[in-house]
C-alpha positions as CSV (number, residue, x, y, z in Angstrom):
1,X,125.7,83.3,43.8
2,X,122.5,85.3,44.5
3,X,122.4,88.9,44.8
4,X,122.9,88.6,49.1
5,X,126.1,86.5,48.5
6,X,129.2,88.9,49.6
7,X,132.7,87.0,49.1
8,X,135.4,87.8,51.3
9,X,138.8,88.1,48.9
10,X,141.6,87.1,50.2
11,X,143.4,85.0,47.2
12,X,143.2,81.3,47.8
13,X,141.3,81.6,51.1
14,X,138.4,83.4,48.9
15,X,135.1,82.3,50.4
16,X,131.5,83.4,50.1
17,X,128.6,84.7,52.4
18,X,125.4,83.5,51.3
19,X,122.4,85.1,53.0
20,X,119.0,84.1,52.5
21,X,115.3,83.7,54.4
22,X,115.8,79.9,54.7
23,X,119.2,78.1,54.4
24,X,119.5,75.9,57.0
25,X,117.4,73.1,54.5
26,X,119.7,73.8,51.8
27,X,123.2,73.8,53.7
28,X,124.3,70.2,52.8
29,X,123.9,71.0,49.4
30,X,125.7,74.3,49.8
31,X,128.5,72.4,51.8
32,X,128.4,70.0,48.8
33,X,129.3,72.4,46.1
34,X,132.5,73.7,48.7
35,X,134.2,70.0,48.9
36,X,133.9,66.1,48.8
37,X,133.7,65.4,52.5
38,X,133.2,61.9,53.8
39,X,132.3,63.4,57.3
40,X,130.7,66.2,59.0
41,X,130.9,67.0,62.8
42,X,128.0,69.5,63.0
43,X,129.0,71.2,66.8
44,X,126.1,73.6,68.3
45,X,124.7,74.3,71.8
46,X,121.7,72.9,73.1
47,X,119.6,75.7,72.6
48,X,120.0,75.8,68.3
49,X,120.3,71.8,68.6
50,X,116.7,71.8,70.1
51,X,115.3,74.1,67.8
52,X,117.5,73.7,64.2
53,X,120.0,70.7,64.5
54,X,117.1,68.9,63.3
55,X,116.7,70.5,59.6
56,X,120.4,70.8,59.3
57,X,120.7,67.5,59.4
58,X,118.3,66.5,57.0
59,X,119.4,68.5,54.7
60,X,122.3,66.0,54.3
61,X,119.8,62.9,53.7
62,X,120.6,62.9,50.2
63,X,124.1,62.6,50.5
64,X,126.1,59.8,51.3
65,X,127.9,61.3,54.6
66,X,128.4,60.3,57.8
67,X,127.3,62.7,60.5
68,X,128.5,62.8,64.2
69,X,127.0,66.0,66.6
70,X,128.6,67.6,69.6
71,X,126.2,69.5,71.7
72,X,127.5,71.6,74.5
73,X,126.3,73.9,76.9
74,X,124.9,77.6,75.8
75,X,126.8,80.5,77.1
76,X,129.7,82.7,77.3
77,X,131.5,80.1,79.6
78,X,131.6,77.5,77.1
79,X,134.4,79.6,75.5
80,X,137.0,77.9,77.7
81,X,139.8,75.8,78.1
82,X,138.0,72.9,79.5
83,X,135.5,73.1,76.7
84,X,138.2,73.2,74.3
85,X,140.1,70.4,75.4
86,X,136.1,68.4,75.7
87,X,135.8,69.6,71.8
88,X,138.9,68.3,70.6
89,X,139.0,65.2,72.6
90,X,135.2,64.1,71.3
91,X,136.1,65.0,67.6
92,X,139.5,62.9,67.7
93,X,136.9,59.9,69.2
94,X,135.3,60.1,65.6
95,X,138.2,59.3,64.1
96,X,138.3,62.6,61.6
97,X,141.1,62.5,58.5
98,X,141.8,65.3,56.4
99,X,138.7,64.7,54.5
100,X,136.8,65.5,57.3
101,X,134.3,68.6,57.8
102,X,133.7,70.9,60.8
103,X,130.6,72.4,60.7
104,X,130.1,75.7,63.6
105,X,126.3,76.1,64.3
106,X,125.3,78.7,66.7
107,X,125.7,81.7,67.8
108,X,129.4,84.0,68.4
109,X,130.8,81.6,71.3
110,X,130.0,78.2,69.2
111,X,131.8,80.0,66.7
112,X,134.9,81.6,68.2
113,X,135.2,77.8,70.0
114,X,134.9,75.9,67.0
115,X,137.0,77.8,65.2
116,X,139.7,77.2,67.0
117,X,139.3,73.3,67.3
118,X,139.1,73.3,64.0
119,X,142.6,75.2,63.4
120,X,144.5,72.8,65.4
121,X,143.2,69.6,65.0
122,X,144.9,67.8,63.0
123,X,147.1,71.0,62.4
124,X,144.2,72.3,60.7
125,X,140.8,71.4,59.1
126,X,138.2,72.7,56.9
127,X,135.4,74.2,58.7
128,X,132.0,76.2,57.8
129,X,129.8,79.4,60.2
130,X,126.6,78.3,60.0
131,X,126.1,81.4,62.4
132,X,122.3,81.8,64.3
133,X,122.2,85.1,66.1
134,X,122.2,88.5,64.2
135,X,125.6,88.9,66.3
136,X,127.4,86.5,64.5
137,X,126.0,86.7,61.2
138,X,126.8,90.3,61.4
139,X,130.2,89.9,62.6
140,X,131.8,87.3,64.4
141,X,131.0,84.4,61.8
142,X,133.0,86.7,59.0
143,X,137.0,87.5,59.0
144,X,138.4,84.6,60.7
145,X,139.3,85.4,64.2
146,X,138.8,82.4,66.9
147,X,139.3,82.5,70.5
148,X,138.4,81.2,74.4
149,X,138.2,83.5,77.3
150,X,141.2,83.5,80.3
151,X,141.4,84.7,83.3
152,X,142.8,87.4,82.1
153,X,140.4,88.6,79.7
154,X,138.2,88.0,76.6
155,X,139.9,86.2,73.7
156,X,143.0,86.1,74.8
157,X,144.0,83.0,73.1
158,X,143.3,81.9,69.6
159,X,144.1,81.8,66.1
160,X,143.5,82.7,62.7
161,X,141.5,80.6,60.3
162,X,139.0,81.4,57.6
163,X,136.2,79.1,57.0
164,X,135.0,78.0,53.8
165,X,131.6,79.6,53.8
166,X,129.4,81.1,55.5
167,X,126.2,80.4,55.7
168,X,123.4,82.9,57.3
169,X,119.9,81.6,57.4
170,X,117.3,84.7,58.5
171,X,114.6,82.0,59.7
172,X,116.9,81.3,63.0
173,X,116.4,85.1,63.8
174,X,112.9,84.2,64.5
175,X,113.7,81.9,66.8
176,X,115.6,84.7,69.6
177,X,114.9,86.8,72.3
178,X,114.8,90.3,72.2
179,X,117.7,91.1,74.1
180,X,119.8,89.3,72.0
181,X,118.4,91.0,68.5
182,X,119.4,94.0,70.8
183,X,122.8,92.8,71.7
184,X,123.4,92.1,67.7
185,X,122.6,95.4,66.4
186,X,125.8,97.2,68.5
187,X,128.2,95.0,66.0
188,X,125.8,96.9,63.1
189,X,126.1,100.4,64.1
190,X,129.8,99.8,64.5
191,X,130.2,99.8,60.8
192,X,128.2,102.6,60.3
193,X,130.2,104.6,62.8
194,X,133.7,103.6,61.5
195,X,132.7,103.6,57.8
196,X,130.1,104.4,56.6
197,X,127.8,107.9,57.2
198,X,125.1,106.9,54.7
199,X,124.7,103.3,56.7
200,X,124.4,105.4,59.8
201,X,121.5,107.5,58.2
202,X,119.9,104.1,56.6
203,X,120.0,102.9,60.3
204,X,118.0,106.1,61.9
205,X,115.0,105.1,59.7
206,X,115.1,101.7,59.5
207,X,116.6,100.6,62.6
208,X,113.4,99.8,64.4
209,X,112.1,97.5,61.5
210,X,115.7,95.9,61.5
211,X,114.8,95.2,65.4
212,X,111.1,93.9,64.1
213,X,113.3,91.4,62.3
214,X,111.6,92.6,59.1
215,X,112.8,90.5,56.0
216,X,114.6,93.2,53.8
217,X,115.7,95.3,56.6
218,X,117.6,92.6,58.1
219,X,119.2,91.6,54.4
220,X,120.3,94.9,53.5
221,X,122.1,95.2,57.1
222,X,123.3,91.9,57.4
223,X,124.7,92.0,53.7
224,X,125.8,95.9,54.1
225,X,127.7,94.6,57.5
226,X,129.3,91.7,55.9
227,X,130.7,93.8,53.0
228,X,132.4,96.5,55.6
229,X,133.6,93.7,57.2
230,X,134.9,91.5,53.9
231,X,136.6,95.3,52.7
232,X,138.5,95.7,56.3
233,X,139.6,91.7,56.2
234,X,140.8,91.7,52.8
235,X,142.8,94.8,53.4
236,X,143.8,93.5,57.0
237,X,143.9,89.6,57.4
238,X,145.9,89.3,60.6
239,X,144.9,93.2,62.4
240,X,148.3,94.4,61.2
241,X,146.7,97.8,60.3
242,X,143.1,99.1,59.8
243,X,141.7,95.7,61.0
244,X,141.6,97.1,64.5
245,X,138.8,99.7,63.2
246,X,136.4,96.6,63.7
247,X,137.4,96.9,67.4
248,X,135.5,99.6,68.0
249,X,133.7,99.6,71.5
250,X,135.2,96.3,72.2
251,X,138.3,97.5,73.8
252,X,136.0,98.6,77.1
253,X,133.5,96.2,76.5
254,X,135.5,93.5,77.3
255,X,136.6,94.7,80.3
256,X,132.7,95.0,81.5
257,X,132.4,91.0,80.7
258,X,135.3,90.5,82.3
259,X,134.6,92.1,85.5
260,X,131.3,90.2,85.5
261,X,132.8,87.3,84.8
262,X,130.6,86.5,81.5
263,X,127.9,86.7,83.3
264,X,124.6,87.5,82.0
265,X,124.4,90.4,84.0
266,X,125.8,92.0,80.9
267,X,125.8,90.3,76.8
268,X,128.6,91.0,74.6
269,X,126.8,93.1,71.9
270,X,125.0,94.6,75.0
271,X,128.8,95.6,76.5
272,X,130.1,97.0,73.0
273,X,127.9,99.3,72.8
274,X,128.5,100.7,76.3
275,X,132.2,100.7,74.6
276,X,131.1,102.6,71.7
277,X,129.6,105.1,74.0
278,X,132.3,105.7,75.7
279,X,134.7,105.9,72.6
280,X,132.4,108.3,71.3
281,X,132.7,110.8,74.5
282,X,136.5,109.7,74.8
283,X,136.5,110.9,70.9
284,X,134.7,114.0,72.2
285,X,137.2,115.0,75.0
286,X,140.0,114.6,73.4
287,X,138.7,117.5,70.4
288,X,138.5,115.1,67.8
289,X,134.5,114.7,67.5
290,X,132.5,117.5,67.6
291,X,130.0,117.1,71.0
292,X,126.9,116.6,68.8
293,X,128.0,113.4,68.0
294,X,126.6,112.2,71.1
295,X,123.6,113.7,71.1
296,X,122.8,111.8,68.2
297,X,123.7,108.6,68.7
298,X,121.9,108.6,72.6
299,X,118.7,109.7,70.5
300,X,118.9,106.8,68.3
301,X,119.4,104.1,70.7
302,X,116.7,106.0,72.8
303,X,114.5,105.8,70.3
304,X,115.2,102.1,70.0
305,X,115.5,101.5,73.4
306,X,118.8,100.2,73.6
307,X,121.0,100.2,76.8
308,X,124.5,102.0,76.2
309,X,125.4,103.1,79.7
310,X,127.2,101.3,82.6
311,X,124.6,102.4,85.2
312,X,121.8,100.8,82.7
313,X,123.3,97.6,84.0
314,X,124.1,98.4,87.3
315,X,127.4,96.7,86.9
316,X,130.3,97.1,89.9
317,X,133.5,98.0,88.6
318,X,136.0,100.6,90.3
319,X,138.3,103.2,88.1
320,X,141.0,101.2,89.4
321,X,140.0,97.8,88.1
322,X,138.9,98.7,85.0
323,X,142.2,100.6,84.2
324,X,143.9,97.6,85.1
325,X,141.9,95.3,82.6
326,X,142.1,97.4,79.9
327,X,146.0,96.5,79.9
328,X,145.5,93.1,79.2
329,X,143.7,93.8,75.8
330,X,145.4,92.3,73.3
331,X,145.6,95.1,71.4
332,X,148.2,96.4,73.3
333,X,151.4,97.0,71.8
334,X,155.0,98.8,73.5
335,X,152.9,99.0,76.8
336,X,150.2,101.3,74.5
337,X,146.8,100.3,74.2
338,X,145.6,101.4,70.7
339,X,141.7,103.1,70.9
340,X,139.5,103.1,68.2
341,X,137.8,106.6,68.0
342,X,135.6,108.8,65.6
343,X,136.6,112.2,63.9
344,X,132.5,111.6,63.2
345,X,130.4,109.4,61.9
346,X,131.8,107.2,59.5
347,X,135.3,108.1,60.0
348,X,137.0,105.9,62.7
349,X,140.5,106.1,63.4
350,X,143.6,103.9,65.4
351,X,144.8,106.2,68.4
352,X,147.3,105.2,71.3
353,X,148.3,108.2,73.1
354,X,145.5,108.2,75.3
355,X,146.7,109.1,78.8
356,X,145.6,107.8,81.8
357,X,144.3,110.9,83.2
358,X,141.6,111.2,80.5
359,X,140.5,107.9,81.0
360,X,140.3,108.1,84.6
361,X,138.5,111.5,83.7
362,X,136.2,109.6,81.4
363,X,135.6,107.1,83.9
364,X,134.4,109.3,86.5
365,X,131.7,110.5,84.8
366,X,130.8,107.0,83.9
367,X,131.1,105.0,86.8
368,X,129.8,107.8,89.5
């Protein structure tokens, strides 16, 4: 293990992070040292197929595996049941055993879907995040959560399964728009908010080089993300507890997708930081953030230009529906929906006695 390699501990489901410049040439080899595999069914989107499935593959030339690809259609909407049951069907065509390997390459939705084929096929099989977006190497590659969208609401069903490693490659960074660098930077500052004050104050100064996509800057946050993240999920495996600190933001900005219908009016990273923004002034009402706390975190997303306000996106919600979808979250428990909010930064808490009135209160301001 290099000095970028984090390991997330949990016993015999112990697996490592390995980030590095250029990976996606050496993953076969890495995913040789993990297992003897006879196959791999590599499943991406078409954007990463058209610009990495490529090297990937190669980089299993020199081993005697056979390799079968699924390549679906980018986007939040490929998180569905229809896709699932597509998934599942095509990989069952390829006639996988238990000495078969899935292999996740993309982005957050590619992962989250995969994951979940990859739990119940077969009642289970061993799978590896090659994750592509600073999104999902940040977050939603690590800690084992999968899930598809409802109608109801974001991630409503899904399971638990660790992979076997993770594998972050910096190179396919390179290879994305902006926005979407942009959208992967809320999952970083939610660390720093919940955990870690010093993070916070690394992130001030270097958060417009992280944004350049600036070798060491994105290292030190990717790996600095992944160890918060490895801490919380070896403490947490199944969100019994603190786990739900990693929620942060996402409990409203779900309810933005949602109401847009995961459309790309409005990107996941893009919505949790409008959530963290509001959790921050929710934290503030409710006396148990000090109002500063909002001046600085407006100035640093100002100063890197980031969107963290409903009417940045123009988005059409009433107080009445968004209420409503907030208690579908599936962190709600005896008819409470548990918050994640700041006593400052670095110090997140679990709260569920929010009342209505202070949300509607919240919302007000928000929305008018």
């Amino acid at each position: 293990m290099t000095n970028n390699t984090v390991t997330v501990k949990l016993g015999s489901d112990s697996y490592p992070i390995y980030i590095e410049e250029e990976l996606i040439s050496k993953a076969g080899k890495i995913i040789g040292l993990i297992g003897s595999y006879q196959k791999v069914v590599i499943i991406t989107d078409k954007n990463v197929a058209r610009l990495h499935l490529k090297e990937l593959e190669e980089s299993f030339s020199s081993k005697k595996i056979r390799i079968e690809k699924v390549i679906l259609p980018a986007g939040e909407h490929t998180k569905s049941f229809y896709h699932l049951n597509f998934l599942l069907n095509k990989m069952l065509s390829f006639k996988i055993d238990r000495q078969s390997l899935i292999v996740s390459f993309g982005g957050g939705v590619i992962g989250d879907l995969v994951g979940l084929a990859a739990s119940i096929v077969l009642r289970g099989l061993d799978y590896v995040q090659i994750p592509t977006t600073l999104l999902s190497q940040v977050d939603s590659s690590v800690g084992g959560k999968t899930a598809i969208n409802t109608t109801y609401g974001k991630n409503l069903v899904g399971t638990f399964k660790q992979p076997k490693a993770v594998i972050s490659s910096l190179s396919t960074l390179r290879t994305l728009k902006k926005r979407e660098i942009r959208s992967g930077y809320a999952e970083i500052i939610k660390y720093a908010l919940i955990r870690d004050k010093v993070f916070f104050s690394w992130l001030q100064k270097n958060g417009f080089n992280l944004l350049s996509l600036d070798s060491y800057s994105c290292e030190h946050a990717i790996k600095k993300s992944c160890l918060i993240k490895s801490e919380i999920v070896s403490l947490d495996e199944k969100e019994n507890g603190i786990r739900a600190l990693l929620n942060l933001g996402h409990t409203f900005g779900h309810v933005l997708e949602s109401v847009n219908k995961y459309s790309k009016t409005i990107q996941h990273g893009e919505a949790v930081l409008v959530g963290i923004m509001l959790a921050i002034k929710l934290s503030v009402s409710l006396g148990f953030s000090d109002k500063k706390i909002i001046e600085e975190c407006q100035n640093h997303f100002n100063d890197l230009k980031l969107k963290y306000r409903i009417k940045d996106f123009k988005l059409k919600v009433t107080i009445r529906k968004f209420i409503e979808l907030l208690s579908y979250d599936k962190k709600v428990k005896n008819g409470k929906i548990n918050f994640i909010l700041l006593k400052g930064i670095g110090n997140g808490f679990i709260y569920d006695q929010v009342k209505e009135k202070d949300l509607i209160k919240l919302l007000m301001k928000e929305l008018n």
